[in-house]
C-alpha positions as CSV (number, residue, x, y, z in Angstrom):
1,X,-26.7,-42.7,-87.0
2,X,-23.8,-39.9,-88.0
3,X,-24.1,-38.5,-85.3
4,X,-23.8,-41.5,-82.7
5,X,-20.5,-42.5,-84.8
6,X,-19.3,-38.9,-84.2
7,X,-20.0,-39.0,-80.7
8,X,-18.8,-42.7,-80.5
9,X,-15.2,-41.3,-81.8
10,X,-15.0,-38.5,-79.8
11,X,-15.5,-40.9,-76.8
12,X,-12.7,-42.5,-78.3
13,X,-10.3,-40.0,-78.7
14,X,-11.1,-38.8,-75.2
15,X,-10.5,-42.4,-74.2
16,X,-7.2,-42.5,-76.1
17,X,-6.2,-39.2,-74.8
18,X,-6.7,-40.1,-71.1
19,X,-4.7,-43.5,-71.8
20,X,-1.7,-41.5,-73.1
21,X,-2.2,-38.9,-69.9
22,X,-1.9,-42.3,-67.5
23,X,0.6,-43.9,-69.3
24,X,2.7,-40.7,-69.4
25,X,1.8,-40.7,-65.1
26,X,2.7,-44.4,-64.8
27,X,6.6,-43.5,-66.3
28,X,6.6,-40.6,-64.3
29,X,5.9,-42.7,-61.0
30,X,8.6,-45.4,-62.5
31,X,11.1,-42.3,-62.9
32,X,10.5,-41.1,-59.7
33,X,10.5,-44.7,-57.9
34,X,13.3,-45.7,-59.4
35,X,15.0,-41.8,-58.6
36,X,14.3,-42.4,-54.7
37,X,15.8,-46.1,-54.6
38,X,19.1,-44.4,-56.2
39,X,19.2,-42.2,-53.2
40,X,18.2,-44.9,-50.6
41,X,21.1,-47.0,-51.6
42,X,23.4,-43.8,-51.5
43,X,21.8,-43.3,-47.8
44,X,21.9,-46.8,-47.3
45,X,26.5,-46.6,-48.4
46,X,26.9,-43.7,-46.3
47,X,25.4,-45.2,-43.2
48,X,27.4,-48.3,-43.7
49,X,30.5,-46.3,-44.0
50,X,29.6,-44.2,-41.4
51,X,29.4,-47.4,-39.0
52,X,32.7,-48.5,-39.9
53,X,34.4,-45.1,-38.7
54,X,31.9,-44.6,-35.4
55,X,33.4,-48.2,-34.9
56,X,36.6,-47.9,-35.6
57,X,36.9,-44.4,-33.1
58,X,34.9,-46.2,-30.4
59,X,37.5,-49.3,-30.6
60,X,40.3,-46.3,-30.8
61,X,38.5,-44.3,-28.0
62,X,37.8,-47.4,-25.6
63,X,41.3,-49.0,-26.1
64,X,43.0,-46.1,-25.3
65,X,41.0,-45.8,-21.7
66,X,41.6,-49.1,-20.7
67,X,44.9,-48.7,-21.8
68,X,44.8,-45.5,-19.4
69,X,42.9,-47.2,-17.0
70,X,45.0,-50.6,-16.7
71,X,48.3,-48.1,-16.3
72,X,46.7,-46.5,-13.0
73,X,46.2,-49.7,-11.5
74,X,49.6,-50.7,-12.2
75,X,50.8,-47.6,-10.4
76,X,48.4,-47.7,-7.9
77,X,49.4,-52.3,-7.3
78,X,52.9,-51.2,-7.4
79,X,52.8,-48.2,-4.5
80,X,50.6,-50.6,-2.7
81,X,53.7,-53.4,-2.8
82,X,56.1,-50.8,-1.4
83,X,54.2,-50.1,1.3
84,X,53.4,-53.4,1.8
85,X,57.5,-54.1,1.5
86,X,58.2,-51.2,3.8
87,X,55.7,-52.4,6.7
88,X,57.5,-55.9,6.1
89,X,61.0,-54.7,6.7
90,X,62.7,-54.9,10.2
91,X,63.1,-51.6,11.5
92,X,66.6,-51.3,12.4
């Protein structure tokens, strides 16, 4: 009978001991999860930012050629009126 008590406590302790070793894992894991959404919300800021200046230089970068582009069609509408006005005029 001592000796079933004995082992009964030992089976015990070991039980106690591995409950403290998976409770000590499950914080760990907590830690860690909570660690790696920290940094997913920091990737997460910098990608938003990130889109805001690709934006804002695309916007910059595309206003600025059609603002080239529309000023070579003026040129080109305008050349094409005074040869158009040249053809019209008597020649005299």
């Amino acid at each position: 009978m001592l000796a079933i008590l004995k082992e009964l406590r030992a089976d015990m302790r070991q039980q106690r001991t591995l409950l403290l070793q998976l409770s000590e894992a499950a914080h760990r894991h907590d830690r860690r999860f909570d660690d790696m959404e920290r940094r997913f919300g920091e990737v997460e800021r910098r990608i938003s930012d990130t889109r805001a200046e690709i934006e804002l230089m695309l916007k910059v970068e595309l206003l600025g050629s059609l603002t080239h582009f529309e000023t070579q069609m003026d040129e080109r509408i305008a050349r094409l009126e005074d040869r158009v006005s040249a053809l019209e005029r008597p020649h005299g």
